[in-house]
FILO-32089 format. One record per residue (C-alpha): x, y, z. Coordinates in steps of 0.1 Angstrom, whole numbers, padded with zeros to 4 digits, always signed. Example, Ala and Ser with C-alpha at 12.3 -4.5 7.8 and 13.67 -1.06 7.14 Angstrom:
// FILO-32089
+0123-0045+0078
+0137-0011+0071
END
This chain:
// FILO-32089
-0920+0042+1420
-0946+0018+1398
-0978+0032+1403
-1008+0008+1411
-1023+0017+1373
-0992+0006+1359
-0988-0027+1380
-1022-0039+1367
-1012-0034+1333
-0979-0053+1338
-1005-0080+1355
-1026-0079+1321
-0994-0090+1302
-0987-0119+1321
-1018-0135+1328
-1024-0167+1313
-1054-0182+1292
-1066-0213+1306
-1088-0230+1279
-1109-0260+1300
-1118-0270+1261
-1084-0277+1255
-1082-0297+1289
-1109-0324+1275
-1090-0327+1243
-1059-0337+1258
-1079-0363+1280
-1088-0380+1248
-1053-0391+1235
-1042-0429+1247
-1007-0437+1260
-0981-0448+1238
-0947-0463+1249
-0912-0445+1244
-0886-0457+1221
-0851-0453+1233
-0823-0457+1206
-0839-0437+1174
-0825-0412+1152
-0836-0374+1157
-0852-0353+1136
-0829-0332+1124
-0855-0308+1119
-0872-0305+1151
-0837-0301+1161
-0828-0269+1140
-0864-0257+1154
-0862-0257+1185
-0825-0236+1183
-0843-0209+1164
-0867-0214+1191
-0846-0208+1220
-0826-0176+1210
-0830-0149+1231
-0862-0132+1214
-0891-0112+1227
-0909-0144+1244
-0934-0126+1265
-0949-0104+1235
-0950-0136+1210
-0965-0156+1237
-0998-0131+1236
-1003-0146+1200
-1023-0179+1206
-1017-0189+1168
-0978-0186+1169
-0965-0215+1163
-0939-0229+1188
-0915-0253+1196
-0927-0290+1211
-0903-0296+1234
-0892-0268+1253
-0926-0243+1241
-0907-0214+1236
-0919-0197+1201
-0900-0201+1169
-0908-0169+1154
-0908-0143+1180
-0898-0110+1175
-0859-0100+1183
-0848-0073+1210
-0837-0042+1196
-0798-0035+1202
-0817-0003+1216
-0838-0021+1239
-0842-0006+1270
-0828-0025+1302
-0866-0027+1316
-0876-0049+1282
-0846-0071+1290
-0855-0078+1329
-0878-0111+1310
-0841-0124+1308
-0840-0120+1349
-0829-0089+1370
-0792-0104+1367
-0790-0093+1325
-0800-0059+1328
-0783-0051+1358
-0752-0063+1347
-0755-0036+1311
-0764-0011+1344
-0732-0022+1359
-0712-0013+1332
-0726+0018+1327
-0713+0026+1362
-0685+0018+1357
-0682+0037+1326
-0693+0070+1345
-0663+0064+1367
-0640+0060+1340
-0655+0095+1328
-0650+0112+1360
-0613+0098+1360
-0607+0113+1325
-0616+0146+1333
-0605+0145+1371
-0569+0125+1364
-0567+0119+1327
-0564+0156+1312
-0549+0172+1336
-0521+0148+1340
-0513+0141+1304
-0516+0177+1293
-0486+0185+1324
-0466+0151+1314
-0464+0163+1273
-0457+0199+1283
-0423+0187+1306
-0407+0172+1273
-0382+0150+1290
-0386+0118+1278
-0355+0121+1262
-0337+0117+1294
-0349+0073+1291
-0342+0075+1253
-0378+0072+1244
-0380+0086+1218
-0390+0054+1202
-0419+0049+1223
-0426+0089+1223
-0464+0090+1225
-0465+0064+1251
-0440+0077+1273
-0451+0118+1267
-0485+0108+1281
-0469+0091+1314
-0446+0104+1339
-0419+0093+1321
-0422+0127+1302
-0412+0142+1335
-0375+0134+1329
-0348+0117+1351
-0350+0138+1380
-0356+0133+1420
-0390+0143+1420
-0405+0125+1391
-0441+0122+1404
-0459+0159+1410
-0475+0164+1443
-0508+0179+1425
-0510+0146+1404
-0509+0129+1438
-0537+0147+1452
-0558+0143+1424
-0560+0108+1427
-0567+0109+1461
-0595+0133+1453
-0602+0107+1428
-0604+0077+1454
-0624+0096+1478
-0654+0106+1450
-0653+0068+1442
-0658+0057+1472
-0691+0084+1479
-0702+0071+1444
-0698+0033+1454
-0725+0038+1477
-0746+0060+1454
-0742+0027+1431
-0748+0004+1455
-0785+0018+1464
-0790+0026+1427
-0785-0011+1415
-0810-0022+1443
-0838+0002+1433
-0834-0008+1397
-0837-0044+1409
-0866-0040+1429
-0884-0018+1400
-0876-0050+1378
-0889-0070+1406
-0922-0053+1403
-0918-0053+1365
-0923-0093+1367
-0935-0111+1398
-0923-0148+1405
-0930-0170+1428
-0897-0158+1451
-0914-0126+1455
-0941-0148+1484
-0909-0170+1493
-0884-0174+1521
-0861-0199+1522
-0855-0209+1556
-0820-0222+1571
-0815-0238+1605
-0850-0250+1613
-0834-0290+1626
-0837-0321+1606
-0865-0331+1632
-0891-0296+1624
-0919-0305+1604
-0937-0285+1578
-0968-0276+1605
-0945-0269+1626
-0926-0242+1606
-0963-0226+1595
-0973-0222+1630
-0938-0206+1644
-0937-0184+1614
-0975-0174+1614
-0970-0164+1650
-0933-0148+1655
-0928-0146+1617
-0930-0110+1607
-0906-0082+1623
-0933-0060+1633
-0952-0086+1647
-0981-0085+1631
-0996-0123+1622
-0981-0137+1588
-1009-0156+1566
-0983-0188+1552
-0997-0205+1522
-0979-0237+1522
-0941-0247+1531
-0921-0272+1512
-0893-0289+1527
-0862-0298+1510
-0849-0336+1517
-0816-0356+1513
-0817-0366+1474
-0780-0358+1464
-0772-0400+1470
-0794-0408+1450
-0791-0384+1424
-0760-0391+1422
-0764-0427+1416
-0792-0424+1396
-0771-0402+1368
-0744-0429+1369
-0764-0455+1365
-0782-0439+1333
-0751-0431+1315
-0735-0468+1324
-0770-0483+1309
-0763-0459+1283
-0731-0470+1273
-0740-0508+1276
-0772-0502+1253
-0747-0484+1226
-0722-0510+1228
-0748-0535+1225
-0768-0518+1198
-0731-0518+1179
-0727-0554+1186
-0763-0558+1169
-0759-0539+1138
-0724-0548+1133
-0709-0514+1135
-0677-0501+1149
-0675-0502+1185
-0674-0468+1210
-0646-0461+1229
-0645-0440+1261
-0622-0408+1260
-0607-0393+1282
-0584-0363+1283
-0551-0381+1266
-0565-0415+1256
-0594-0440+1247
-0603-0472+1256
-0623-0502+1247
-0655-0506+1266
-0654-0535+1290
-0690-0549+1289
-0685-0570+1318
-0667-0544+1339
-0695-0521+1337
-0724-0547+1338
-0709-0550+1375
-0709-0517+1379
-0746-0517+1367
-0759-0543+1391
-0739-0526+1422
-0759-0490+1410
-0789-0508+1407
-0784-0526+1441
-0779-0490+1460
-0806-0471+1446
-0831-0499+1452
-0819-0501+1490
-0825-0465+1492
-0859-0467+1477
-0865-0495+1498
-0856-0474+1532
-0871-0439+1519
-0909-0449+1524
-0899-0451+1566
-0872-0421+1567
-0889-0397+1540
-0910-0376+1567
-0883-0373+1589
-0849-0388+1588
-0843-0374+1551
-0853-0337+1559
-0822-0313+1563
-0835-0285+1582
-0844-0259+1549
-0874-0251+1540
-0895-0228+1510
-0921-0209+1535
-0943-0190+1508
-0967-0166+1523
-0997-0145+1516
-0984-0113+1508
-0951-0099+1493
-0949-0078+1524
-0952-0111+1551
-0921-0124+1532
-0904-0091+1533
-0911-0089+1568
-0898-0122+1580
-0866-0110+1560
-0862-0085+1579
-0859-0101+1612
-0843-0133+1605
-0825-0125+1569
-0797-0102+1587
-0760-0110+1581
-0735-0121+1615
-0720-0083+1611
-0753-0072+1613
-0762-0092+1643
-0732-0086+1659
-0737-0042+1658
-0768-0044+1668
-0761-0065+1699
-0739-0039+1708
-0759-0012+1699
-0792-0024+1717
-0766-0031+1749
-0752+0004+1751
-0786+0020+1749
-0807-0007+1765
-0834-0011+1740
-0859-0037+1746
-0878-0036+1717
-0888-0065+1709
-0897-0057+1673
-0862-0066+1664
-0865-0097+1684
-0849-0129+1666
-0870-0160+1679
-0860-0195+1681
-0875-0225+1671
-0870-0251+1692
-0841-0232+1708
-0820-0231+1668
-0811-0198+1657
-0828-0193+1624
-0818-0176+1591
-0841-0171+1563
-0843-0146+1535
-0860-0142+1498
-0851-0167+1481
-0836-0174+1445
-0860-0182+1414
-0871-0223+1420
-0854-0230+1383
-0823-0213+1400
-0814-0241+1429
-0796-0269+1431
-0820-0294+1446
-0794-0319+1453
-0771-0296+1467
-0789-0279+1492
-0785-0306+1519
-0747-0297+1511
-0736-0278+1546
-0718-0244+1548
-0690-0267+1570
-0687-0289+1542
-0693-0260+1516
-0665-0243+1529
-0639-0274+1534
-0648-0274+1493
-0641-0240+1486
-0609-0242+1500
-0599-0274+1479
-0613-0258+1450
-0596-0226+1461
-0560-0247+1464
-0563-0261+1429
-0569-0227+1416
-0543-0208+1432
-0522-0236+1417
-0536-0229+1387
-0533-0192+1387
-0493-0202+1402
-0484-0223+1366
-0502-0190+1344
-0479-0166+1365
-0449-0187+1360
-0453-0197+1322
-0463-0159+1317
-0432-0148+1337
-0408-0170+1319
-0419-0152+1287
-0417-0116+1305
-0383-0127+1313
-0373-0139+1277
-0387-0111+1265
-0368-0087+1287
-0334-0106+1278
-0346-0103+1240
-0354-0063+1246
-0323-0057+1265
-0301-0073+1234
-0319-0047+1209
-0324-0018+1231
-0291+0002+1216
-0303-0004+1182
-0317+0026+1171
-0329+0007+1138
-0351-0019+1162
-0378+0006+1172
-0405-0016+1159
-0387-0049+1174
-0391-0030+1210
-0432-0024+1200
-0435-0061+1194
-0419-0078+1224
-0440-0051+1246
-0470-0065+1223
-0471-0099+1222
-0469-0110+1259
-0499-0094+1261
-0520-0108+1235
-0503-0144+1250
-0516-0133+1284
-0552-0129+1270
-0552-0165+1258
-0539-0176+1291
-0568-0157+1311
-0591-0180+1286
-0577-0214+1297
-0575-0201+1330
-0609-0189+1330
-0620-0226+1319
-0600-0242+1349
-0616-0217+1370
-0653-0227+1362
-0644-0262+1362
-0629-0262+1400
-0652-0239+1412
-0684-0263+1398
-0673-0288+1428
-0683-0263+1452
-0717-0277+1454
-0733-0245+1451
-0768-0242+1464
-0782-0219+1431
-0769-0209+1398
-0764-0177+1410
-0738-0188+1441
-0721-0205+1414
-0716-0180+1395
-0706-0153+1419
-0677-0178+1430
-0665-0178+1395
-0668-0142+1385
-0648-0134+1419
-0621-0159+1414
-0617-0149+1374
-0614-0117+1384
-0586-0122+1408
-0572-0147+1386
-0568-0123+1358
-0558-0094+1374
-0529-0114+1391
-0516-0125+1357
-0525-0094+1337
-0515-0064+1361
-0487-0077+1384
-0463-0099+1365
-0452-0069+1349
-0445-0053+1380
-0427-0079+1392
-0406-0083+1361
-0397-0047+1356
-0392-0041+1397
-0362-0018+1397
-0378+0013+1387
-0344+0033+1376
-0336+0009+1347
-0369-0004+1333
-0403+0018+1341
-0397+0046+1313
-0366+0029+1296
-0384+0015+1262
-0399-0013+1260
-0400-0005+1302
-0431-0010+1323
-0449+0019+1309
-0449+0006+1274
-0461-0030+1292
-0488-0017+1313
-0502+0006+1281
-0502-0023+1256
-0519-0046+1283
-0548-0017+1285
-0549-0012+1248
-0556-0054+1246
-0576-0052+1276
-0597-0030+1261
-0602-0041+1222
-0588-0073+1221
-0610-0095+1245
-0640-0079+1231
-0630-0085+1195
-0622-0129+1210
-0656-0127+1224
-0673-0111+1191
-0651-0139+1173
-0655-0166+1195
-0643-0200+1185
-0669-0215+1204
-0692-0208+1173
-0672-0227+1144
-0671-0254+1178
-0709-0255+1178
-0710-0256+1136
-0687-0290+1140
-0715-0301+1166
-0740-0298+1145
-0723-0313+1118
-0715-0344+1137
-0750-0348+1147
-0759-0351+1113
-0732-0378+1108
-0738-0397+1139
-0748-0433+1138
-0777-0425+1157
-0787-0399+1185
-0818-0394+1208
-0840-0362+1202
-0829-0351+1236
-0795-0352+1224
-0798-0336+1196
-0817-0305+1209
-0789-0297+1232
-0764-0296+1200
-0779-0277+1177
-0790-0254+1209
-0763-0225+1207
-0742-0221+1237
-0756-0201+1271
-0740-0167+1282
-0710-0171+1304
-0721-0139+1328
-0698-0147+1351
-0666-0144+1323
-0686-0110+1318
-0680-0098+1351
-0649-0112+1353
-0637-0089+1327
-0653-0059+1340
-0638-0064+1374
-0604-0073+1356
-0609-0039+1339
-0612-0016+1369
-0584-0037+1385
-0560-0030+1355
-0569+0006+1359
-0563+0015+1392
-0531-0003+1394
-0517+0020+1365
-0535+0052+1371
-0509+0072+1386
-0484+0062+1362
-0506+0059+1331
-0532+0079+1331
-0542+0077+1295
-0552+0042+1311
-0591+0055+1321
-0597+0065+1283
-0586+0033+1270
-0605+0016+1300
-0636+0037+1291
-0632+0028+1253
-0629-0009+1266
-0661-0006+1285
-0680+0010+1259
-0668-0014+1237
-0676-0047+1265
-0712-0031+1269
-0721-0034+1225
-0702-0068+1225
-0720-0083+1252
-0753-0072+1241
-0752-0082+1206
-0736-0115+1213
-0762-0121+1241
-0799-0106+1220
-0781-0127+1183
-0761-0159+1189
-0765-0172+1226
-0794-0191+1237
-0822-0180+1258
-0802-0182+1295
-0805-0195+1326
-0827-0167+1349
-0806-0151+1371
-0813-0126+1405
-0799-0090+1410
-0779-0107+1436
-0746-0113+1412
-0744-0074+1402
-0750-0064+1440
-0719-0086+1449
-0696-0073+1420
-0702-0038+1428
-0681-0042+1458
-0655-0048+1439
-0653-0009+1440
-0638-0004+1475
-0614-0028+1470
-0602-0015+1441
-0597+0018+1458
-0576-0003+1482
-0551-0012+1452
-0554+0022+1438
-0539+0042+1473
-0516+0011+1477
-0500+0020+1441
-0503+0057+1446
-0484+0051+1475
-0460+0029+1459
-0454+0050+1431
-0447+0079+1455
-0420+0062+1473
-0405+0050+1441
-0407+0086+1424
-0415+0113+1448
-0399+0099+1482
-0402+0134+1497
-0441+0144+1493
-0452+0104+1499
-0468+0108+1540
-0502+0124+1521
-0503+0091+1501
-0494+0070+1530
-0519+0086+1558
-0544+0084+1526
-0538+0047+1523
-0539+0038+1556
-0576+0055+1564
-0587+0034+1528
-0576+0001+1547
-0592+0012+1576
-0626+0016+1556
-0624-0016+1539
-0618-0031+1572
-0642-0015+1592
-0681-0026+1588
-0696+0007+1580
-0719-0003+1561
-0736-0033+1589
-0731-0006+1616
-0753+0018+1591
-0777-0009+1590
-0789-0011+1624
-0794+0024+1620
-0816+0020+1595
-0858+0014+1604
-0873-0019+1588
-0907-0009+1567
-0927-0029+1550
-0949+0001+1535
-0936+0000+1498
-0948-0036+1494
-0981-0032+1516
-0987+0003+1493
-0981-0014+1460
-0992-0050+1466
-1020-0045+1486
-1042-0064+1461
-1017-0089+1453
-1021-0127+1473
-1005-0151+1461
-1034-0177+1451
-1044-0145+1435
-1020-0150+1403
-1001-0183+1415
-1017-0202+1380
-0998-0175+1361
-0965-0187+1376
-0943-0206+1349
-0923-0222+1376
-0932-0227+1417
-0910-0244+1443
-0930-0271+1451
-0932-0282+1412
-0896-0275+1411
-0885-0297+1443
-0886-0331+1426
-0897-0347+1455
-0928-0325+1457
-0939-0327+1418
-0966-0343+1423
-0977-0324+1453
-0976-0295+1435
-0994-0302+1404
-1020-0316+1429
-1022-0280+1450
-1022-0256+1416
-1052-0284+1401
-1073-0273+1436
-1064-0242+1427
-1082-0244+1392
-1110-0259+1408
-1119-0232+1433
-1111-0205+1405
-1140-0224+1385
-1116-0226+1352
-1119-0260+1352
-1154-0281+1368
-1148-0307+1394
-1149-0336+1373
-1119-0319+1351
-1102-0319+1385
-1109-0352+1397
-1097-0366+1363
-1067-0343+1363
-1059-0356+1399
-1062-0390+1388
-1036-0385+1359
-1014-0373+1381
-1015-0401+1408
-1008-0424+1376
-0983-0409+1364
-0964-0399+1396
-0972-0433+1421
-0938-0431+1432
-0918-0400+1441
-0882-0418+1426
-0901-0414+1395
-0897-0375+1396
-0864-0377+1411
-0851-0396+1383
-0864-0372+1362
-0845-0345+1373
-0817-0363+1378
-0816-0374+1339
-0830-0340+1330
-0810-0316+1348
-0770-0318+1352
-0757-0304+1383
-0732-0281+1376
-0701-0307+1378
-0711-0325+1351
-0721-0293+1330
-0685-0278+1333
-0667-0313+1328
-0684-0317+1294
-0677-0281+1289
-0640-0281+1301
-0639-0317+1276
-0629-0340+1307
-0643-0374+1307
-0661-0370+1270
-0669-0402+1248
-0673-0404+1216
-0700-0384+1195
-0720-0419+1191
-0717-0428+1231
-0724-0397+1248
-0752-0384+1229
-0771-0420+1237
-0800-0411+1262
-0826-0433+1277
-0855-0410+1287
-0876-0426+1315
-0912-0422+1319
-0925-0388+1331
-0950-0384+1363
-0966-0351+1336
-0966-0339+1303
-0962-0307+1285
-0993-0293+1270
-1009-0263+1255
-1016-0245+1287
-1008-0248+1324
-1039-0266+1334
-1032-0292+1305
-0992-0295+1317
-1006-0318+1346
-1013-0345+1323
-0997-0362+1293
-1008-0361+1256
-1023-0396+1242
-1033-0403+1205
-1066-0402+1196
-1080-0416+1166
-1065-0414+1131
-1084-0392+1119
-1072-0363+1142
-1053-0335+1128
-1024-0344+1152
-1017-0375+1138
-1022-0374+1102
-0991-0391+1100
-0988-0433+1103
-0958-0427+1126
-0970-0422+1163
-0961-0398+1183
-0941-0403+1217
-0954-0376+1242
-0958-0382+1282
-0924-0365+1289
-0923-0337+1317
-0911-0309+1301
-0933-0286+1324
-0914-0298+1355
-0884-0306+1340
-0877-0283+1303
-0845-0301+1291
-0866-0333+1288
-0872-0337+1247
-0894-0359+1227
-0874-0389+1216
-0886-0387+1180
-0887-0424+1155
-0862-0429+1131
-0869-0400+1102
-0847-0396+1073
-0839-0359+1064
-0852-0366+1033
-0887-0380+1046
-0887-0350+1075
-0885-0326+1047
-0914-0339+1022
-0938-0349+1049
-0967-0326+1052
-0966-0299+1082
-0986-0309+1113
-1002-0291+1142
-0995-0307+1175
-1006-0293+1204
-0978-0271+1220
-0973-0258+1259
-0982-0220+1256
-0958-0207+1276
-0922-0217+1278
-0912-0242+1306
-0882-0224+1328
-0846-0235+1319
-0827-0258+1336
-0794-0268+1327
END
């Protein structure tokens, strides 16, 4: 537990420096108007890559004289992690990195315990029997001496002991699954501590009604808030509205103006004409078609800024709401009376009726007679905005759509893949009397697999793609979906085709070339050949050609630019995939191959350097995720025990008919623990306590050490912007760092730059792709040409990014000529948002590479933090 002495130091680290000097500089700077269509600066381009690589951003940010990057204010010479960093130094990344290294390390200590437990036992007994003769492998002898093959062709090929080790096995897994379980929450909550958010004071509420308002919510949840009872101190509560309409049209309708300004910029300058591409063809642009389609956009979203001013304080709200409270312990409270799962409810209905309790500290209230539902919720930078009036009706009716079209994915995989099992098995049946074609045998056991391992890849892309119209409500929902459908996916087209294929035991599981040979190769490429494809990724000489076609492009916004040269995020959800594919692949073929947990274990060990190198040296600095993902991928654990005493029992039947009622009553009690809701039932057994957070937070409010928040959910909520910048500018003012008069003109920027609230929706609509669009530009659906799709118009921003979070309220303007800013005859174009809204660049003038690189260097005044990551 992290002592009070060591909290305040973590406090001292994370504190921000609020200049008020550098708040009357940027006062003194005059407005100047964007440009839309002018070349980037290549070399603000290649600076702000180097300056969003995963580096050491907290410790270079306690250097007021680094210099950093204008756009996004992330430092461009920060120190790199260590590959030897401790996981603690990487919870700055979020909870979700570091736990998912801890993850593997689990998993790894599993692999350990079924080396020594399964492993040497069993191989040591298969290689002394020395009858693998009897399926003429002696072609395949280390393979098959290591298996039960070695037993020979007799009646009772699988041992009874082997059998019971393996249920020992499955019942130490399934103590240490829950050992896991609590261990991966501790380590979350000690990261928790490590760095305090925002979330930490936050609830998000379901279920309040679309007619609650936001004093409504404070009072109920002030009053019958907490579990215990006690009166809950709320700070402020921020409602989420109906926006994913407009959104929606507002993103159209920039990327048809888009398009129309290209083609007509072409037209202009006499240059070849853009074409749309899609997946199999291109097209000419009809400028007509799309002027249309222009006006239409343009007719909707002014209707619905028209009608917003009436409906915005009631007939837009969806019922959700961000309560933040006091005190880390008011939120954990409320949690824990109103954040319990329907299992949970259920047992302890049942519990509280068979021993009439009547305590009413467990009480659930109702507001306005709706159940309610509200929990800690995700990071601000990690929702969907737009999505969150998405509901769980319609949320499911899209996960089984995008369920359908996956399956049928997964169904064309399974059927191209078993087409080549079954060639392959015609082509290993012609040579399997040659004793000449040992090596012929190796290779058609070989190749399916490493053709399996490039189908998991396109797989996985369909996957991401299908699962990205889910609407999730965060990033971290989205990515839970994928990771659990990848790792279905891939286990269904790694592990049982060959199963399948090779079903009658007698004539193909130890014959060479047999199901043995399969299931080792597909563990030996499981385990160093999709580490080695992500090492060697071809997604790195894709981003090279990027860049390169940047350079060549006729011209390309700043915006643009920046997200090219960026390198690519981490896919954490492939990650998991792989690690759940992993256990998957082994459980399936421990009984029969039990050299599988050392090449699993090699696999991991091998998964765990990869993935840390590729993620602290060539990915960009990634999205922030919760512990949440890891806590749902460790229960990936029971259920693999399920497949594990399903195969043991198989196996059994198939080998050892006579001895297979252990394996049977074994697997039947694993179902029934799967089934069964032990752990909600344990639950209501367990007493809510608040204590750990009133013992270690005591000090802690939130006003307390809100101004050192990068990111809060009322400046994240692009409705609320400007409500937000408002509350953390009174903020300021009470904590005396800046004078009244500061305030009042920081106020009054604000107002000016945020009159209407469509002007921070656009913003985030331009500025931040829901995750759709992301994975259809990933997946290469819909794509133009490198000229049309990288043409941005960037509309005016209600703030500006500045040195400091007091200056991020209000935009840069030139001063005189004579200021060290602007040394330079070119102005510069700076009352963009990229304190809200990070993905929003500077659309730089037209600057030759030549020019960029002989002009002198120049001091603008960056943000001194970096701005959290959107999309």
């Amino acid at each position: 537990m992290t002592s009070l002495k060591s909290k305040s130091k973590i406090h001292d680290t994370t504190d921000i420096d609020i200049n008020p000097k550098d708040i009357n500089d940027s006062f003194e700077h005059n407005d100047i108007p964007l440009e839309h269509s002018e070349k980037a600066d290549l070399i603000k381009a290649e600076k702000h890559r180097q300056a969003r690589l995963v580096r050491q951003v907290n410790q270079a940010m306690k250097d007021p004289k680094i210099e950093k990057c204008e756009c996004c204010g992330f430092p461009l010479d920060a120190k790199p992690f260590s590959l030897l960093c401790s996981l603690m130094e990487l919870s700055e990344l979020g909870s979700g990195f570091p736990l998912f290294f801890l993850f593997i390390k689990i998993i790894c200590l599993i692999m350990i315990v079924g080396i020594i437990i399964i492993s040497i036992p069993c191989i040591i007994d298969n290689s002394i029997a020395e009858k693998g003769d009897d399926w003429q492998s002696n072609k395949e002898s280390w393979i098959i001496k290591s298996s039960l093959g070695n037993q020979g062709d007799v009646d009772n090929i699988y041992p009874f002991w082997q059998c019971i080790l393996n249920i020992i096995f499955m019942g130490l897994i399934i103590v240490f699954y829950h050992i896991s379980k609590w261990y991966l929450s501790r380590r979350d909550y000690e990261m928790d501590i490590y760095n305090i958010t925002s979330r930490d004071f936050t609830v998000h509420a379901y279920g309040l009604g679309e007619d609650t308002t936001a004093e409504e919510v404070k009072e109920f949840f002030e009053k019958f808030g907490r579990f215990d009872n006690i009166p809950a101190k709320v700070v402020k509560v921020n409602m989420a509205y109906k926006i994913k309409e407009y959104i929606d049209i507002t993103r159209k309708y920039e990327e048809t103006s888009n398009i129309l300004n290209l083609y007509e910029h072409c037209k202009t300058e006499g240059l070849p004409m853009p074409k749309a591409s899609g997946c199999c063809s291109s097209n000419e642009i009809d400028a007509k078609k799309l002027t249309e389609e222009l006006e239409d956009l343009k007719a909707k979203r002014e209707k619905f800024e028209k009608d917003m001013p009436i409906g915005v304080g009631r007939d837009l709200l969806i019922g959700q709401a961000f309560i933040t409270f006091e005190t880390q312990s008011d939120a954990r409270a409320v949690e824990m009376r109103y954040g319990k799962e329907l299992s949970y409810r259920i047992w302890d209905t049942i519990i509280k009726w068979f021993t009439c309790n009547k305590d009413t500290r467990n009480l659930v209230y109702r507001l306005k007679n709706r159940r309610i539902f509200a929990r800690i919720s995700n990071e601000a930078s990690d929702i969907f905005w737009e999505n969150l009036e998405v509901s769980t009706k319609d949320r499911f009716k899209n996960i089984i759509k995008t369920s359908f079209f996956t399956v049928f994915a997964v169904s064309v995989s399974f059927g191209m893949v078993f087409s080549m099992k079954y060639i392959g098995q015609v082509e290993k049946d012609a040579i399997a009397n040659n004793d000449n074609d040992g090596w012929g045998l190796r290779l058609i056991s070989i190749w399916p697999s490493i053709v399996i391992i490039i189908i998991n890849f396109v797989l996985g892309r369909s996957t991401r793609y299908f699962s990205s119209f889910e609407r999730p409500h965060t990033v971290t929902s989205y990515n839970a979906s994928v990771a659990i459908k990848l790792t279905i996916a891939m286990f269904v087209n790694t592990a049982l085709i060959p199963l399948i294929v090779n079903v009658n035991w007698k004539n193909n599981w130890f014959e060479p070339g047999g199901l043995v040979t399969e299931a080792t190769y597909l563990l030996i490429s499981n385990a160093f050949i999709s580490p080695m494809i992500y090492l060697f990724s071809p997604t790195i000489c894709l981003h090279k050609l990027r860049m390169k076609k940047v350079e060549k492009a006729v011209f390309i916004s700043q915006n643009e630019a920046n997200k090219m040269f960026e390198n690519p995020p981490v896919d954490i959800a492939q990650r998991y995939a792989n690690v759940g594919k992993t256990i998957l692949l082994t459980f399936c073929y421990g009984p029969l191959v039990p050299s599988g947990f050392i090449l699993s274990f090699i696999g991991l060990i091998l998964e765990y350097w990869v993935s840390k190198y590729v993620l602290l040296r060539r990915h960009s600095w990634p999205q922030r995720l919760s512990g949440d993902l890891s806590a749902l991928m460790i229960q990936i654990l029971p259920w693999g025990v399920l497949l594990y005493a399903i195969m043991n029992y198989v196996y059994m039947v198939k080998l050892s008919f006579e001895y297979s009622e252990l394996a049977f009553f074994w697997m039947i009690a694993v179902m029934a623990y799967v089934a069964f809701p032990f752990e909600s039932l344990f639950c209501c057994c367990k007493k809510n306590d608040v204590s750990v957070w009133e013992r270690e937070h005591f000090k802690e409010k939130y006003e307390d050490i809100a101004e050192t928040f990068i990111d809060d959910f009322d400046r994240a909520n692009p409705v609320t912007v400007a409500q937000g910048w408002n509350w953390i500018t009174d903020l300021l003012i009470r904590k005396k760092i800046v004078d009244s008069d500061q305030g009042a003109k920081m106020k009054s920027e604000i107002e000016k730059k945020s009159k209407h609230v469509f002007e921070s929706i656009q913003q985030y609509a331009v500025n931040r792709e829901n995750v759709d669009q992301l994975e259809a530009r990933k997946f290469g659906l819909n794509l133009l040409t490198i000229g049309l799709n990288s043409y941005i118009k960037f509309p005016k921003a209600p703030v500006g990014t500045k040195k400091n979070l007091a200056n991020a309220l209000f935009p840069n303007k030139q001063k005189d000529k004579t200021n060290v800013l602007f040394t330079n005859k070119d102005p510069k174009v700076s009352d963009i948002n990229t304190a809200s809204y990070p993905n929003t660049q500077k659309p730089s003038l037209v600057v030759p590479y030549e020019e960029a690189i002989a002009r002198p260097k120049v001091d603008p005044v960056y943000p001194s933090y970096p701005a959290p990551n959107y999309y």
